[in-house]
NUFI-865351 format. One line per field, with one value per residue (C-alpha): x, y, z; chain; residue number from 1. Coordinates in nm, 3 decimals. Example, Ala and Ser with C-alpha at 12.3 -4.5 7.8 and 13.67 -1.06 7.14 Angstrom:
xx <- [1.230, 1.367]
yy <- [-0.450, -0.106]
zz <- [0.780, 0.714]
chain <- [A, A]
n <- [1, 2]
REM end
This chain:
xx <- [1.728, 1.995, 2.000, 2.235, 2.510, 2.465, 2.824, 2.901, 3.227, 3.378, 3.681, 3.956, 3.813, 4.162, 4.366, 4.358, 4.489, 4.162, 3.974, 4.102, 4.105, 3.750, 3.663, 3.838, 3.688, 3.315, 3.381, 3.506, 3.225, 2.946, 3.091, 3.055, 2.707, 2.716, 2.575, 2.776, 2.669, 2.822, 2.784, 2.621, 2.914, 3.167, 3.039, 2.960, 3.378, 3.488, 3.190, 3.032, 3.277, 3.304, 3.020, 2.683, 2.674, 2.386, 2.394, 2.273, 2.239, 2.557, 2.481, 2.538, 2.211, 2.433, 2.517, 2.129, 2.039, 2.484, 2.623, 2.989, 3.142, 3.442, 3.689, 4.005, 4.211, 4.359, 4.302, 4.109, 3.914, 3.807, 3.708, 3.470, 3.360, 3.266, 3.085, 2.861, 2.856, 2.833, 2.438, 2.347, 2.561, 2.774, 3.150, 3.372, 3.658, 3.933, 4.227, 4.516, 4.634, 4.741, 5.085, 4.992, 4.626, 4.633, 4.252, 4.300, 4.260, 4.466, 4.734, 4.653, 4.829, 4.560, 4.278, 4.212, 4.221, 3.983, 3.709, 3.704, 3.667, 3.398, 3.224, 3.281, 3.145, 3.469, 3.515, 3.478, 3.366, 3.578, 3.375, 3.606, 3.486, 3.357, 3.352, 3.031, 3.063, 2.799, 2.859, 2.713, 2.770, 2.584, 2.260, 2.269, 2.115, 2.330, 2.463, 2.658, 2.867, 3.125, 3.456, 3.645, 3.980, 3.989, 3.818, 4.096, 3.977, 4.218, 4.287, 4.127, 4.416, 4.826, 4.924, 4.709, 4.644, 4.362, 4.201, 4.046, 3.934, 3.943, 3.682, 3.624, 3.319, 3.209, 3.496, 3.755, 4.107, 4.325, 4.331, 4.536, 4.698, 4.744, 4.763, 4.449, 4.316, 4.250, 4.040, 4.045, 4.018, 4.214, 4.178, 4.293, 4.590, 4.811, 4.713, 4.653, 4.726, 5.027, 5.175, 5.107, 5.294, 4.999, 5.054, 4.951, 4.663, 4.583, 4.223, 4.102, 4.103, 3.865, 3.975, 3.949, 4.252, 4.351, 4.620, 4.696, 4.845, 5.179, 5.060, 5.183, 5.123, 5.260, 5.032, 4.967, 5.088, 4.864, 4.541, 4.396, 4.069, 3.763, 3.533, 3.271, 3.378, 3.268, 3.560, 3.435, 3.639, 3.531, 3.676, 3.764, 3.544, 3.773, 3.876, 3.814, 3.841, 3.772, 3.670, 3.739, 3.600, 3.827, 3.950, 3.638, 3.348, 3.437, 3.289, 3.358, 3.339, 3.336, 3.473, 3.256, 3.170, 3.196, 3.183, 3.120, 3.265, 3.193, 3.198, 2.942, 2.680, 2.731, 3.092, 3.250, 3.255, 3.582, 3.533, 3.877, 4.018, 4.257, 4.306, 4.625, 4.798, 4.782, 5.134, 5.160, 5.032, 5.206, 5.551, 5.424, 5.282, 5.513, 5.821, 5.899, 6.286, 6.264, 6.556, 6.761, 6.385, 6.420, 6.110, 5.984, 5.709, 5.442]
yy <- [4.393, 4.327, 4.026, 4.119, 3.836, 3.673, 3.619, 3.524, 3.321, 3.296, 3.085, 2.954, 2.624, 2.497, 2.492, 2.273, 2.565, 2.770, 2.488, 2.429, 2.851, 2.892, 2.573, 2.778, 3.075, 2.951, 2.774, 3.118, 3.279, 3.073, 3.010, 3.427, 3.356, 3.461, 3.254, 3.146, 3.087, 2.961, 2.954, 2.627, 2.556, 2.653, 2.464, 2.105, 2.184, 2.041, 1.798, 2.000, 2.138, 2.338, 2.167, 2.357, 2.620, 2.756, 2.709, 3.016, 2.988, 3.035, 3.390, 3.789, 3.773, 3.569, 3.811, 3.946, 3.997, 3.960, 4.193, 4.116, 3.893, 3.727, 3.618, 3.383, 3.375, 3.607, 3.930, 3.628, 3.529, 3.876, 3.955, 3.640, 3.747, 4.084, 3.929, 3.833, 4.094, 4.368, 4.382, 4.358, 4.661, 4.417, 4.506, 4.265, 4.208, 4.010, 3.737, 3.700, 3.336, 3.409, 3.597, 3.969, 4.069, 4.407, 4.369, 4.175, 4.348, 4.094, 3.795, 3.444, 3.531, 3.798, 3.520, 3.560, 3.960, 3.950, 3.709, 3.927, 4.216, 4.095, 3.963, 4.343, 4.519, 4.705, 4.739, 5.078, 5.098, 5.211, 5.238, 5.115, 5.279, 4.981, 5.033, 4.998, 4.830, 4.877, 4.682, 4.777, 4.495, 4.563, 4.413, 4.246, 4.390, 4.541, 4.368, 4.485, 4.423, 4.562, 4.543, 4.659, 4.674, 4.657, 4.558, 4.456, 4.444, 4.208, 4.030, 3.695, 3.577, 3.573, 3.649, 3.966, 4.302, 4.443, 4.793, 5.021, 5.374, 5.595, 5.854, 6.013, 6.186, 6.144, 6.331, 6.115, 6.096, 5.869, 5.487, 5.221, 4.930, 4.693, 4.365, 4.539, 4.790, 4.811, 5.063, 5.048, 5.205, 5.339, 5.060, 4.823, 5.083, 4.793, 4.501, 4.448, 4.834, 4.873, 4.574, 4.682, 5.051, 5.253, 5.450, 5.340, 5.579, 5.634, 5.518, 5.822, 5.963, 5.993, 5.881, 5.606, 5.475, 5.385, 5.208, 5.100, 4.716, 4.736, 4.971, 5.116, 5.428, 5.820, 5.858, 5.551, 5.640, 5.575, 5.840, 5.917, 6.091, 6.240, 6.030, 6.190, 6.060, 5.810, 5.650, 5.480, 5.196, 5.058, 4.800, 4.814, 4.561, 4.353, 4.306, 4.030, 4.075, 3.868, 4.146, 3.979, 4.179, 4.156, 3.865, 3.649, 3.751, 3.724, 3.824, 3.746, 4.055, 4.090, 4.318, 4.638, 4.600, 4.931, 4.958, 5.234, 5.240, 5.492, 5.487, 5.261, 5.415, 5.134, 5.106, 4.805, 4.816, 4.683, 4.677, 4.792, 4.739, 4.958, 5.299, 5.273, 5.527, 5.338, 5.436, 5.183, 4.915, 4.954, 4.956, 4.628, 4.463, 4.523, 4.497, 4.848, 4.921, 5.255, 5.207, 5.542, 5.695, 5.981, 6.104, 6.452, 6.766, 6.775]
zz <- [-7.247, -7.049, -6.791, -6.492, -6.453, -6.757, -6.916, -7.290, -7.324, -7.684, -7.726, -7.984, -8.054, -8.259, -7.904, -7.586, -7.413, -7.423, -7.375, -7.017, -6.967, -7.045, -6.788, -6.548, -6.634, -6.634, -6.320, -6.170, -6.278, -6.167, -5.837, -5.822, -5.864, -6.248, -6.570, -6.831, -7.217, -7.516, -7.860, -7.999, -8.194, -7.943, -7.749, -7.956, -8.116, -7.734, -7.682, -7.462, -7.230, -7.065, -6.861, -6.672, -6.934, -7.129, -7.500, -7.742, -8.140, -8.331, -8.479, -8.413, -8.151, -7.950, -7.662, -7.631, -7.296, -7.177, -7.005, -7.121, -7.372, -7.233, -7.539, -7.490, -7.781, -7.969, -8.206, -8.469, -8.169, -8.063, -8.385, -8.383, -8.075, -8.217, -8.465, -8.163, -7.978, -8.199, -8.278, -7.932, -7.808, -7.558, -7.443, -7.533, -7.292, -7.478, -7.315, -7.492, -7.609, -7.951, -8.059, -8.086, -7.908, -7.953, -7.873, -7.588, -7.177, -7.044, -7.059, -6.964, -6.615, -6.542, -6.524, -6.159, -6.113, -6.493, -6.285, -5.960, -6.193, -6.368, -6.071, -5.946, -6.244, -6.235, -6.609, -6.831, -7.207, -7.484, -7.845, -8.174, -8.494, -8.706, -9.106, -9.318, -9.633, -9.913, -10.222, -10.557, -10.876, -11.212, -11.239, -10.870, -10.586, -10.314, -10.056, -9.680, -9.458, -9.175, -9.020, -8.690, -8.830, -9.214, -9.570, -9.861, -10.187, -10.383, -10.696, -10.729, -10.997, -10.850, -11.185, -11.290, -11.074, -11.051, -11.182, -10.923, -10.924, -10.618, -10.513, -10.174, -10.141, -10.479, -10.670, -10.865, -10.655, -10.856, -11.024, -10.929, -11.145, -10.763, -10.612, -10.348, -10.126, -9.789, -9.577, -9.223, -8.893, -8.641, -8.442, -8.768, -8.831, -8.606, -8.849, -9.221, -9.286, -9.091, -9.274, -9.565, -9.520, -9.394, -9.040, -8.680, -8.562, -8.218, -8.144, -8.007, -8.387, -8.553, -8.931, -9.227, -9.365, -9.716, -9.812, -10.143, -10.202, -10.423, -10.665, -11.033, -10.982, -10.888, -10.646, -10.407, -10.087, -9.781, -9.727, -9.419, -9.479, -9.182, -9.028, -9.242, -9.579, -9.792, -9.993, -10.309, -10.507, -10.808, -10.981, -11.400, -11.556, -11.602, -11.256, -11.033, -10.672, -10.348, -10.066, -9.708, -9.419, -9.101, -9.256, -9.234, -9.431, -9.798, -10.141, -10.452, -10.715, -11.058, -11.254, -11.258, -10.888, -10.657, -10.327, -10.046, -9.721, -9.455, -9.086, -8.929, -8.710, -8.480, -8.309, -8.157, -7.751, -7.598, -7.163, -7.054, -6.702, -6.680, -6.844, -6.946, -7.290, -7.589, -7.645, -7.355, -7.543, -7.858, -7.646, -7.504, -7.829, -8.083, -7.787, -7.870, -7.752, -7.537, -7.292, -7.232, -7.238, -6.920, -6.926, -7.006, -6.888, -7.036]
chain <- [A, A, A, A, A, A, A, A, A, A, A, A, A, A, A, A, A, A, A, A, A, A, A, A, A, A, A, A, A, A, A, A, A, A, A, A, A, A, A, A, A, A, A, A, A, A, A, A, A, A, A, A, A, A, A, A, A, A, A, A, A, A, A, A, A, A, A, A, A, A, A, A, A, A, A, A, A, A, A, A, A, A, A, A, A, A, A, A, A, A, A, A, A, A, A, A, A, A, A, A, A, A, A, A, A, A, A, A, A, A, A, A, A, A, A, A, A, A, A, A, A, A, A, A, A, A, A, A, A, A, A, A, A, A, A, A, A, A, A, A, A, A, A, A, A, A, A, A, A, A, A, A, A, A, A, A, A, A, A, A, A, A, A, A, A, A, A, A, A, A, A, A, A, A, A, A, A, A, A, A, A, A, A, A, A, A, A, A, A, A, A, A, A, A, A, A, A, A, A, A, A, A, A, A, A, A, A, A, A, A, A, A, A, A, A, A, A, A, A, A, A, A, A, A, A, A, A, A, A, A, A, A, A, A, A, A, A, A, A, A, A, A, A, A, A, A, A, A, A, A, A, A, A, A, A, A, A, A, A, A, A, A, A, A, A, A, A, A, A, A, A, A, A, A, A, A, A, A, A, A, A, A, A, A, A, A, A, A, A, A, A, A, A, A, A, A, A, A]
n <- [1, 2, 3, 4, 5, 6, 7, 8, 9, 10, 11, 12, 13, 14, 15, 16, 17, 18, 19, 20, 21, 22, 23, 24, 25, 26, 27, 28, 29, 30, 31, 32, 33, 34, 35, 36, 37, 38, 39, 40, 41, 42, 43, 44, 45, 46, 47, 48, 49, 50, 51, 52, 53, 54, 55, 56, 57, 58, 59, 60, 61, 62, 63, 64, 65, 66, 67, 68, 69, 70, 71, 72, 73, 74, 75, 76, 77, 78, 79, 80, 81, 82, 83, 84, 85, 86, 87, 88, 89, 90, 91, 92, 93, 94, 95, 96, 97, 98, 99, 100, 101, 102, 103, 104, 105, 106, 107, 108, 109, 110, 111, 112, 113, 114, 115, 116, 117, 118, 119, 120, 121, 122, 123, 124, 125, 126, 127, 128, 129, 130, 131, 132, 133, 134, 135, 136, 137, 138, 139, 140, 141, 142, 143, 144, 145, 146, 147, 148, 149, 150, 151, 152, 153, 154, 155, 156, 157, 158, 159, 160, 161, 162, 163, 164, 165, 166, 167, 168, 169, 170, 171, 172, 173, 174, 175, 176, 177, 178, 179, 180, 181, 182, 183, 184, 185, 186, 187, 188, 189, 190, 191, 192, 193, 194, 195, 196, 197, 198, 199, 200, 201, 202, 203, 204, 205, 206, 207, 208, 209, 210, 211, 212, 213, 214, 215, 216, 217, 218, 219, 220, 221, 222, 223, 224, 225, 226, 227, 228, 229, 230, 231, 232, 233, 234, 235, 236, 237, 238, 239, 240, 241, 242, 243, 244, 245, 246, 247, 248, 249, 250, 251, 252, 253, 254, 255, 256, 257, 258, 259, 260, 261, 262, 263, 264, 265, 266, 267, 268, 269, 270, 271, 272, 273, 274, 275, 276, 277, 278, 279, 280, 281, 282, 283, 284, 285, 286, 287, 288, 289, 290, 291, 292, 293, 294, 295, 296, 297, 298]
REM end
């Protein structure tokens, strides 16, 4: 259950710079008359700054009973803080001190107008698909888990690819001789995938990506299949793979290993501010050059 006013902060331990934000952000906030919590291990990586702030375990129950998580850092940091938030159905509303943040709401100059919003409740919800991993190895029992922009599946050894056969929805597509996989979702189509080749997605669609790591083969360009599908990959058995979800759950997998990945049934809430185009934000993150643009009808 929900506790009104009860905030979540989740910061980038590694920099000073978030470290004096989030004081200033807690402060903010309790001076509104909200509560502020941290993570146990947030919290004990500064020595227990910032100060007058209520410490919760370490874990994905973290934001129970929030009503937003408040992340300052950037698109590693939100992930983290999706990793708390996720199970407990809380928005996550993301700062930006890292390079990129396509995740993030706002810029470290937006600190201000983000605390009166809060304070406000003037924030809407958008839902991110979230992937659902199943993994299947011979004789061991199945384990799980999930991403909110990608899963690779890639060779353990530099000097060897790996072996991996293809199905989507349980009929054979193709098999790929490949340094790794990765399946993602539209909201992931702006990291891992889209350096590796595949195409940015708007997040409105409803889709799984697949895109293949420097393959051998005819047939390897990047798939986009429904949100219904299941996509199967199943490595030769002699391939040995490390799986990393989102970049920070990993698996090692031995040859033989399949796995299953399908939509989750439970998304990833981002609060938004503003309801600005995503073509917006791809201009602005990836300092897209549109001068001469005159505008059209629509």
């Amino acid at each position: 259950m929900t506790e009104p006013g009860q905030i979540l902060i989740v910061v980038n331990t590694r920099h000073d710079s978030a470290r004096v934000l989030a004081a200033r952000v807690a402060g903010e906030l309790r001076a509104r008359g909200l509560h502020v919590r941290m993570a146990a291990d947030d919290w004990q990586a500064w020595a227990g700054e910032p100060k007058d702030v209520v410490q919760v375990p370490a874990d994905e129950r973290a934001a129970d009973g929030c009503e937003l998580v408040v992340v300052l850092g950037g698109d590693g940091t939100i992930l983290r803080g999706a990793e708390r938030a996720r199970a407990s159905g809380v928005p996550i509303l993301g700062v930006n001190l890292g390079h990129v943040g396509f995740l993030a709401e706002a810029e470290p100059e937006d600190v201000q107008a983000v605390v009166e919003a809060i304070a406000a409740r003037r924030w809407h919800v958008e839902e991110r698909m979230a992937l659902d991993v199943r993994i299947e190895a011979p004789g061991v029992s199945g384990d799980q888990t999930w991403a909110l922009n990608e899963i690779s599946l890639e060779k353990q050894a530099r000097e060897r690819m790996i072996d991996v056969v293809v199905d989507v929805d349980g009929r054979p597509l193709s098999r790929w001789g490949c340094d790794g996989v990765v399946a993602a979702t539209p909201t992931g189509s702006t990291a891992y995938a889209f350096s590796a080749g595949g195409p940015i997605v708007w997040p409105e669609v409803d889709a799984l990506l697949l895109v293949p790591l420097s393959a051998h083969a005819l047939f390897s360009r990047p798939l986009v299949v429904g949100p219904g599908s299941v996509i199967g990959l199943e490595l030769a058995s002699w391939s040995n793979a490390v799986l990393a979800a989102d970049g920070r759950r990993l698996f090692d997998l031995a040859g033989g290993t399949r796995l299953q990945v399908r939509r989750s049934p439970d998304p990833v809430r981002l609060a938004r501010l503003a309801d600005a185009p995503f073509t917006n934000r791809l201009v602005a993150k990836f300092d897209l050059p549109v001068d001469g643009w005159r505008g059209g009808s629509r």
